[in-house]
TORKOL-4160 file (C-alpha; in steps of 0.2 Angstrom, whole numbers, padded with zeros to 4 digits, m for minus):
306
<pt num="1" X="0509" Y="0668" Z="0583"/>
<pt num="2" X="0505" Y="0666" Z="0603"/>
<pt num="3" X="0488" Y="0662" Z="0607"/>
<pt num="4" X="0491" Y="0658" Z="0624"/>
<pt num="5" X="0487" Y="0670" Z="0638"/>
<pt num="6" X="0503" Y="0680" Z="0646"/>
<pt num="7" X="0502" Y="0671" Z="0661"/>
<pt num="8" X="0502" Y="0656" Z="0654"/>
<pt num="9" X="0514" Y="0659" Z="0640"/>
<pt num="10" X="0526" Y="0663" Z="0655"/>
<pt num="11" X="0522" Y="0649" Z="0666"/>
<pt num="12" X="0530" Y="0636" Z="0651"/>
<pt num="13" X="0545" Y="0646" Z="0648"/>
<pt num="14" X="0548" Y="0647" Z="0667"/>
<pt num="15" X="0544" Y="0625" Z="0667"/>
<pt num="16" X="0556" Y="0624" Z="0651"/>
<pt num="17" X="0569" Y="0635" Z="0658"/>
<pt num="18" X="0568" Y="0632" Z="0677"/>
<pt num="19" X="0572" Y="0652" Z="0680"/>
<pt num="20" X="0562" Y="0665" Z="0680"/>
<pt num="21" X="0579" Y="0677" Z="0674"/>
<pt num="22" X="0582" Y="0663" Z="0660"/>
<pt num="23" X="0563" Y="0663" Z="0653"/>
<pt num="24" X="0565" Y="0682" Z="0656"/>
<pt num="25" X="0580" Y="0683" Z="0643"/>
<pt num="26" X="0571" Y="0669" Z="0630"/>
<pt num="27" X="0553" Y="0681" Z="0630"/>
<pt num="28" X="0565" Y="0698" Z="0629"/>
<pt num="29" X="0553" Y="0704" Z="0645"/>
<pt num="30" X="0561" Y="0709" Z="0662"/>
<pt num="31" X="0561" Y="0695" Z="0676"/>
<pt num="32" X="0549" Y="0705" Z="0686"/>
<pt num="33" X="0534" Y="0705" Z="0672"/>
<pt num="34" X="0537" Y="0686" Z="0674"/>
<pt num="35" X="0537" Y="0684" Z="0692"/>
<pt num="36" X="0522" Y="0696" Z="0695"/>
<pt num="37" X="0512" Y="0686" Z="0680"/>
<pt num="38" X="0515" Y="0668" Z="0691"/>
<pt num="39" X="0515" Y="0676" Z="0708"/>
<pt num="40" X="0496" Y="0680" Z="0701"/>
<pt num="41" X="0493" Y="0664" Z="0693"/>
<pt num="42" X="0497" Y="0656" Z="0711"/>
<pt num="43" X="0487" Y="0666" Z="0718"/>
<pt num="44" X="0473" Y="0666" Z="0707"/>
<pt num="45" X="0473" Y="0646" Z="0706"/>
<pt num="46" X="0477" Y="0645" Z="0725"/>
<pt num="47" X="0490" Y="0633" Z="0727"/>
<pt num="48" X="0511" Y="0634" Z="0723"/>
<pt num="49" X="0515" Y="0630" Z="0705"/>
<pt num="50" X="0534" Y="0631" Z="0708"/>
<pt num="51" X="0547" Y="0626" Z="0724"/>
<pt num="52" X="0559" Y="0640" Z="0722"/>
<pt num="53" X="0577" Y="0634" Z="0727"/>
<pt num="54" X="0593" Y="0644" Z="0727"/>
<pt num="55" X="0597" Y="0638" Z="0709"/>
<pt num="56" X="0581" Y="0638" Z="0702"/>
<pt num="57" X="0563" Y="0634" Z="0701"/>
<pt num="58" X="0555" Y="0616" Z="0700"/>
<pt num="59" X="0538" Y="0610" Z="0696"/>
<pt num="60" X="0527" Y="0606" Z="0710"/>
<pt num="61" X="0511" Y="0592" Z="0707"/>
<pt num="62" X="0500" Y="0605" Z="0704"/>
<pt num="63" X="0512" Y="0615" Z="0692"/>
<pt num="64" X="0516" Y="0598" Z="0681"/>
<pt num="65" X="0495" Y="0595" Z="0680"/>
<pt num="66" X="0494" Y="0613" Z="0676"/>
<pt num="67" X="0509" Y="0610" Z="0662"/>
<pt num="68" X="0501" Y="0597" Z="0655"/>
<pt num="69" X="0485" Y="0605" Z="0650"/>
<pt num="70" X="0498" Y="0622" Z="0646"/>
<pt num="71" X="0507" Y="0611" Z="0633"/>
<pt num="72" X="0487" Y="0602" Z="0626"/>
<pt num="73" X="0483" Y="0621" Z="0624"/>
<pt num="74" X="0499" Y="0627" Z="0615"/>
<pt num="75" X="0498" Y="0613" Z="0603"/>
<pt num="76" X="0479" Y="0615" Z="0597"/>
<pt num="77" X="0484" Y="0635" Z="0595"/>
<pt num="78" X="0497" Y="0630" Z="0585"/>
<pt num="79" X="0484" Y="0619" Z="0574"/>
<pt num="80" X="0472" Y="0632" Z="0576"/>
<pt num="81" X="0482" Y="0646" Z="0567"/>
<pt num="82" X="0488" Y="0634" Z="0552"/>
<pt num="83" X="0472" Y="0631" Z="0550"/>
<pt num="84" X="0466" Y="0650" Z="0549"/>
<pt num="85" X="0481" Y="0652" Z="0538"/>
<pt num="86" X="0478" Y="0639" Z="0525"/>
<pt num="87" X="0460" Y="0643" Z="0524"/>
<pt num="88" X="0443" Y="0633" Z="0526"/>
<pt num="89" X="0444" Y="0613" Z="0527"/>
<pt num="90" X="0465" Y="0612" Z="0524"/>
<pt num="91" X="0470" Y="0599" Z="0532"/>
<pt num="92" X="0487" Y="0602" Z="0544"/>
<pt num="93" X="0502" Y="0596" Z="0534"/>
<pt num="94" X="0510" Y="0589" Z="0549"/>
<pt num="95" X="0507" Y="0573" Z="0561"/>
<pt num="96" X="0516" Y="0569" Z="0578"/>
<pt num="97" X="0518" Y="0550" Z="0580"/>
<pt num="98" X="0527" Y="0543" Z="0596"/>
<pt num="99" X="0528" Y="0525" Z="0595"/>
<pt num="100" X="0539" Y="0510" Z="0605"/>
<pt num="101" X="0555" Y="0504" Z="0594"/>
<pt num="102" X="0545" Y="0485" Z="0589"/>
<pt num="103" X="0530" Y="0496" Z="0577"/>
<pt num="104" X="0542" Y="0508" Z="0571"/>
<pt num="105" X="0549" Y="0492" Z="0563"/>
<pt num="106" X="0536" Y="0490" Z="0551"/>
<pt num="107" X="0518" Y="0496" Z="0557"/>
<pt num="108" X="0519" Y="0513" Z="0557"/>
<pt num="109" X="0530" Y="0516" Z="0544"/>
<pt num="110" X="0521" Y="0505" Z="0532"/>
<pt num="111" X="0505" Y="0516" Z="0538"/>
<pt num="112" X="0515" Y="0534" Z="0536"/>
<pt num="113" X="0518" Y="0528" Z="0516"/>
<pt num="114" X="0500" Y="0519" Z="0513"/>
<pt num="115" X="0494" Y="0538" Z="0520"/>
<pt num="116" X="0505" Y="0548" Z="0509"/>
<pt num="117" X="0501" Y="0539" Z="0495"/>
<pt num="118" X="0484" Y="0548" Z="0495"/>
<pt num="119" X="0490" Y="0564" Z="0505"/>
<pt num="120" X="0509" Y="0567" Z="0498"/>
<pt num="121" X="0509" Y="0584" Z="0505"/>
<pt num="122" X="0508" Y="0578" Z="0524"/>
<pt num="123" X="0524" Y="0576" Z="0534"/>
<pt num="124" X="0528" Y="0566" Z="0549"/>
<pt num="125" X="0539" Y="0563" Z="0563"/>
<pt num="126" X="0542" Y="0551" Z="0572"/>
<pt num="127" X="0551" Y="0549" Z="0590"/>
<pt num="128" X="0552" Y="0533" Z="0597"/>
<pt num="129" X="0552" Y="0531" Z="0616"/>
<pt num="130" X="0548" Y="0520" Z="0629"/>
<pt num="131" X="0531" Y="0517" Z="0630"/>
<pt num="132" X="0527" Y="0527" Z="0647"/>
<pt num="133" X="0536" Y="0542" Z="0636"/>
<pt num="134" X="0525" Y="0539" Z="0621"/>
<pt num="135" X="0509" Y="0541" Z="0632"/>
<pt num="136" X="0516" Y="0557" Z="0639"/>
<pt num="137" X="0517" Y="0564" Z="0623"/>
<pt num="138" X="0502" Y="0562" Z="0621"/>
<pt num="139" X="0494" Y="0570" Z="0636"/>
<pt num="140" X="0505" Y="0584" Z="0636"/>
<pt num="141" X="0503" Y="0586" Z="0617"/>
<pt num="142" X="0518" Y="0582" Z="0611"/>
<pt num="143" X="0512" Y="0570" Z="0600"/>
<pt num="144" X="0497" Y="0568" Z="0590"/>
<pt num="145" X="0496" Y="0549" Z="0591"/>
<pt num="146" X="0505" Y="0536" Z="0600"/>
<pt num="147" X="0506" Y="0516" Z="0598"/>
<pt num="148" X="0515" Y="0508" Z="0611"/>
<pt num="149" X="0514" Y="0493" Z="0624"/>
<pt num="150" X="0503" Y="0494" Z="0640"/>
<pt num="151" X="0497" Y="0484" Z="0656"/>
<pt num="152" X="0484" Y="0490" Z="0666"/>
<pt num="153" X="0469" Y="0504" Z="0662"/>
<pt num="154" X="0473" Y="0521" Z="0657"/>
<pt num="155" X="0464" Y="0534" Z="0661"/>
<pt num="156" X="0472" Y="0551" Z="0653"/>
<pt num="157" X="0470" Y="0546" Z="0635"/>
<pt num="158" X="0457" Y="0539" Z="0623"/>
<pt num="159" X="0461" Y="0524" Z="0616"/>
<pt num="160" X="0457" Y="0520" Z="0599"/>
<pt num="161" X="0460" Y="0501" Z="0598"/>
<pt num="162" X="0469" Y="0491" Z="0611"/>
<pt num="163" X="0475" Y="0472" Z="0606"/>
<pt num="164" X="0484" Y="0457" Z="0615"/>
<pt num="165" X="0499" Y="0454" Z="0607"/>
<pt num="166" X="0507" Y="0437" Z="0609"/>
<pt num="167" X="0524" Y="0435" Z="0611"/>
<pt num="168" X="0536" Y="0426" Z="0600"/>
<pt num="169" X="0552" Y="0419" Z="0598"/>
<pt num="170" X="0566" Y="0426" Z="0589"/>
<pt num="171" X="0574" Y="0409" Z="0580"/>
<pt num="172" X="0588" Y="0407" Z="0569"/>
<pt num="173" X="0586" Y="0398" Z="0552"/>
<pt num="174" X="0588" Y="0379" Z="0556"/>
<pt num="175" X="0587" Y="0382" Z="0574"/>
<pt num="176" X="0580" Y="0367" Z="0583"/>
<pt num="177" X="0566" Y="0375" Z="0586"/>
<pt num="178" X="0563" Y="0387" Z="0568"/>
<pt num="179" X="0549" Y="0374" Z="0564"/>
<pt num="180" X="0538" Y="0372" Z="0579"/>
<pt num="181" X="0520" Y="0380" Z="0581"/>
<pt num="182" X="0523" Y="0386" Z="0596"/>
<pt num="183" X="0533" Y="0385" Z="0612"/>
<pt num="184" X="0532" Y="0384" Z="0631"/>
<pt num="185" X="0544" Y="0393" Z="0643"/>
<pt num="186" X="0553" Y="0378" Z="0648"/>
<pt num="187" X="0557" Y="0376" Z="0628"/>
<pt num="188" X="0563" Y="0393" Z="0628"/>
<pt num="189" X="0575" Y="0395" Z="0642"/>
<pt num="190" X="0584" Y="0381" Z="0638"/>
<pt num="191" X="0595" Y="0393" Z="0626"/>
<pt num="192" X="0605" Y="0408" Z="0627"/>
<pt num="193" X="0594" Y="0422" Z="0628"/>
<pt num="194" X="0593" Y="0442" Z="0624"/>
<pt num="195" X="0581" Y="0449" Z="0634"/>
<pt num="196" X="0575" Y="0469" Z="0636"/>
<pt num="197" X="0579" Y="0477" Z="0653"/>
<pt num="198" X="0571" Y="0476" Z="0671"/>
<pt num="199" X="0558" Y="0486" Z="0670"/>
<pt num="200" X="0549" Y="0486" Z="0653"/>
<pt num="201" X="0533" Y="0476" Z="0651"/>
<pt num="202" X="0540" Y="0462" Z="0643"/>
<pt num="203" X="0554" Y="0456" Z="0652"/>
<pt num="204" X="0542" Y="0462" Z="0668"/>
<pt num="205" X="0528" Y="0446" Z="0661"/>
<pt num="206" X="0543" Y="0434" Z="0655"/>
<pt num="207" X="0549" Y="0437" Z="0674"/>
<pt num="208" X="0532" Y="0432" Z="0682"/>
<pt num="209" X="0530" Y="0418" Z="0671"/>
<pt num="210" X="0549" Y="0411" Z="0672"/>
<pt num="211" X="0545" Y="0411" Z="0694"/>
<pt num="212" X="0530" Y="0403" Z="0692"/>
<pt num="213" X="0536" Y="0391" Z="0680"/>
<pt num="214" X="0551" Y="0390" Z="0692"/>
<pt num="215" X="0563" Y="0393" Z="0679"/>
<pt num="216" X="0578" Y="0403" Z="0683"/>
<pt num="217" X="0585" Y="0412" Z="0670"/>
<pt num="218" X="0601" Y="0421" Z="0669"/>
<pt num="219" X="0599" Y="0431" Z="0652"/>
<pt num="220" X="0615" Y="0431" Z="0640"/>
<pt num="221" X="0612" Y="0449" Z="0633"/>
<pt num="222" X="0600" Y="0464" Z="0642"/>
<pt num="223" X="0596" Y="0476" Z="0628"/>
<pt num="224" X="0582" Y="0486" Z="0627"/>
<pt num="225" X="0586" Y="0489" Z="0606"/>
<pt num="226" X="0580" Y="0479" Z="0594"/>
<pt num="227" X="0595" Y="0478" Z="0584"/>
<pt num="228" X="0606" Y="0470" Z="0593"/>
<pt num="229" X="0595" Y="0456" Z="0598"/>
<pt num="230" X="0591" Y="0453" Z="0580"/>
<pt num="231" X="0611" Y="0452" Z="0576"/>
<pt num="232" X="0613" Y="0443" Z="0591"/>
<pt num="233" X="0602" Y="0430" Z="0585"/>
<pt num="234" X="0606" Y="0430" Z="0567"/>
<pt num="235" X="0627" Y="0427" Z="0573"/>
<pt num="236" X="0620" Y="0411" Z="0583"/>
<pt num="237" X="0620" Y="0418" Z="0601"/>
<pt num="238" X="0604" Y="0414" Z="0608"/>
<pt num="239" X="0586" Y="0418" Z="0605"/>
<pt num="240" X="0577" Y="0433" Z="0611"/>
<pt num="241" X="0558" Y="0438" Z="0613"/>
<pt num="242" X="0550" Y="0452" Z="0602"/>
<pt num="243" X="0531" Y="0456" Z="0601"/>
<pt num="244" X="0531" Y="0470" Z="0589"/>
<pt num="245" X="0515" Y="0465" Z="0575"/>
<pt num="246" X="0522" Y="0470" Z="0559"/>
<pt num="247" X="0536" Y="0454" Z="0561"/>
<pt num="248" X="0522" Y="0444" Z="0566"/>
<pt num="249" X="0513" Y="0446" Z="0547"/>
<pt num="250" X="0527" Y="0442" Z="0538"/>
<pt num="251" X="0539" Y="0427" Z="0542"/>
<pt num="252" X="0542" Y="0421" Z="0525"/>
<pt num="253" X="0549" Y="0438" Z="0523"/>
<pt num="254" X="0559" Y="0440" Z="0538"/>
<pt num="255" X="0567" Y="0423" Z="0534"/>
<pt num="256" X="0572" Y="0429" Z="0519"/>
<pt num="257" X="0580" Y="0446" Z="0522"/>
<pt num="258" X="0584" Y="0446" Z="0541"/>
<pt num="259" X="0590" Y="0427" Z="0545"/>
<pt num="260" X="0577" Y="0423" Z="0556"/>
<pt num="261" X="0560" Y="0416" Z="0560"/>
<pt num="262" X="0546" Y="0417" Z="0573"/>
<pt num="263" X="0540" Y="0405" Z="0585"/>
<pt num="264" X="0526" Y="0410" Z="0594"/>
<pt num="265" X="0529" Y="0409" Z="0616"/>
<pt num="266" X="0513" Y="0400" Z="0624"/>
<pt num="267" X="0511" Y="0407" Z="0640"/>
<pt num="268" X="0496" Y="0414" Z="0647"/>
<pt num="269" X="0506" Y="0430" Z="0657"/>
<pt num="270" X="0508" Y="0437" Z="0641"/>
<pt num="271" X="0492" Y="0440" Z="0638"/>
<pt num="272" X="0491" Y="0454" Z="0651"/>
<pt num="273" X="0498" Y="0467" Z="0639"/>
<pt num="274" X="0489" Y="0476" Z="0627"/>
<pt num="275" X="0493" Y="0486" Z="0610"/>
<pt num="276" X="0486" Y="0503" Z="0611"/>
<pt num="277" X="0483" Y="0517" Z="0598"/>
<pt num="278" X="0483" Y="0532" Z="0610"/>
<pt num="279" X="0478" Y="0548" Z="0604"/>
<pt num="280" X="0471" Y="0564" Z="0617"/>
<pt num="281" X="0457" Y="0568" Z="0628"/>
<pt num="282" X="0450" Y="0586" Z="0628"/>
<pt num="283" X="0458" Y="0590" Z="0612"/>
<pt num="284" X="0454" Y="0592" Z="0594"/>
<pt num="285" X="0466" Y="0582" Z="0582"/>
<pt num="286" X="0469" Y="0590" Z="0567"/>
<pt num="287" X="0459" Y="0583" Z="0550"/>
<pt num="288" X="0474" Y="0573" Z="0546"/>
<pt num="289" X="0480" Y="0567" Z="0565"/>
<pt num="290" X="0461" Y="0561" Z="0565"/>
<pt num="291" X="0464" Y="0549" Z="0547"/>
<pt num="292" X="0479" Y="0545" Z="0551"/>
<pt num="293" X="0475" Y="0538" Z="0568"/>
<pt num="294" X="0461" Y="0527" Z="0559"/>
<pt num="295" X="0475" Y="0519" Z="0546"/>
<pt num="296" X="0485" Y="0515" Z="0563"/>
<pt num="297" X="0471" Y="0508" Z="0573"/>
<pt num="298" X="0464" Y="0497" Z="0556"/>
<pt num="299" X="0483" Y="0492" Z="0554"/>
<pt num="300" X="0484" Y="0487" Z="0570"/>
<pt num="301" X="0469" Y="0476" Z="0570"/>
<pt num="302" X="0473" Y="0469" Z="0553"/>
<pt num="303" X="0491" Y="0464" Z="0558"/>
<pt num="304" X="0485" Y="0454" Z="0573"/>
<pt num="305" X="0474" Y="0444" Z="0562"/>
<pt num="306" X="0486" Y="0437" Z="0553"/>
């Protein structure tokens, strides 16, 4: 059931489509209805909302703000009808998390089991993104919670809980280094290394502090999966860097099933980048989004106590 005014319910098909005659065919209404209905959103609002080209219509600055709050609106009609539906105080039976890949390792799937334990009848899905794309999600309602990396404020989301994680080593069993407490750069580059891509916030911190350091390091393997840095150390490569909490709490563990241990890297440039539990501004979570995201953000501060 559409809550959403026409002009708005045209306005997304149009951004989803980029075609006035393909959001025509998907709504089963003729183009002209579609064009009239932005033609007066335009001009009601009183700035362009779409560059027409030859081939099709793209989104101008105003048109992707006016998207965003589109796609927060869709969603909490969505919620809003399930809600009518299954009558007073149900709770939806359905959370949104986005997440970067090192918590969907461990911390949020441990939390999606620990929730379900009391509330079997909630499902979830979970899309793992970079951890711009998570926060999009978020804003656009797209996602009902994210927990991903950041650096710097942000201002178009709450956040429930922000922590520094530190940085550790990925070591082999018996590696020379598997049984210090921690270690420097310097340590560090002296081996093989698997490092994420240009670009992402870790390797972006292990790049200012490898030139300030004035270490130059010519990585082994770029991957931006988790994966194959873990094989890669595991087969005797190298080492490689991972800050993801849930490894952090559980060494003994790790040792045992994966092949590898965790050395903490002490350099203060790592400390620039936070943890985040991210949820919307301006919108009302559904009652299970809401408890769910308070398991996430007392997992999150539990891990990094360990």
């Amino acid at each position: 059931m559409q809550l959403l005014p026409v002009n708005l319910a045209y306005f997304l098909e149009v951004a989803r489509t980029g075609s006035v005659t393909e959001a025509a065919h998907a709504l089963n209404v003729a183009p002209s209805a579609i064009s009239r209905q932005i033609a007066k959103l335009e001009s009601g609002i009183g700035v362009p909302l779409f560059a027409r080209h030859p081939r099709g219509m793209t989104l101008t600055e105003a048109g992707s703000r006016l998207l965003a709050h589109a796609r927060r609106t869709e969603t909490e009609s969505t919620t809003l009808v399930e809600e009518l539906r299954t009558g007073p105080g149900a709770e939806a039976r359905s959370v949104a998390v986005a997440c970067s890949e090192g918590f969907a390792r461990r911390l949020v799937p441990r939390a999606i089991v620990g929730f379900r334990r009391e509330h079997p009848d909630v499902a979830f899905r979970v899309d793992v993104v970079a951890r711009q794309e998570a926060t999009r999600r978020v804003v656009e309602g797209l996602a009902d919670v994210a927990v991903t990396y950041t650096m710097g404020p942000q201002h178009d989301v709450r956040v429930e809980c922000a922590v520094v994680v530190p940085v550790t080593a990925i070591v082999p069993l018996g590696h020379a280094l598997a049984g210090r407490d921690r270690i420097g750069l310097a340590d560090l580059c002296a081996y093989p290394l698997a490092l994420a891509s240009p670009g992402t916030s870790q390797r972006e911190l292990f790049d200012i502090g490898a030139q300030l350091e004035g270490i130059t390091v010519r990585p082994a393997l770029v991957c931006d999966s988790l994966a194959p840095q873990y094989e890669f150390v595991r087969a005797g490569g190298g080492l490689a860097l991972v800050g993801d909490l849930g490894d952090l709490g559980d060494t003994e563990q790790s040792a045992a099933t994966e092949g590898v241990t965790y050395v903490p890297v002490d350099h203060p440039v790592f400390r620039q980048r936070e943890a985040q539990v991210q949820t919307a501004t301006g919108r009302r979570p559904s009652w299970s989004a809401t408890q769910f995201t308070e398991l996430l953000v007392a997992s999150l501060r539990r891990d990094r106590s360990l």
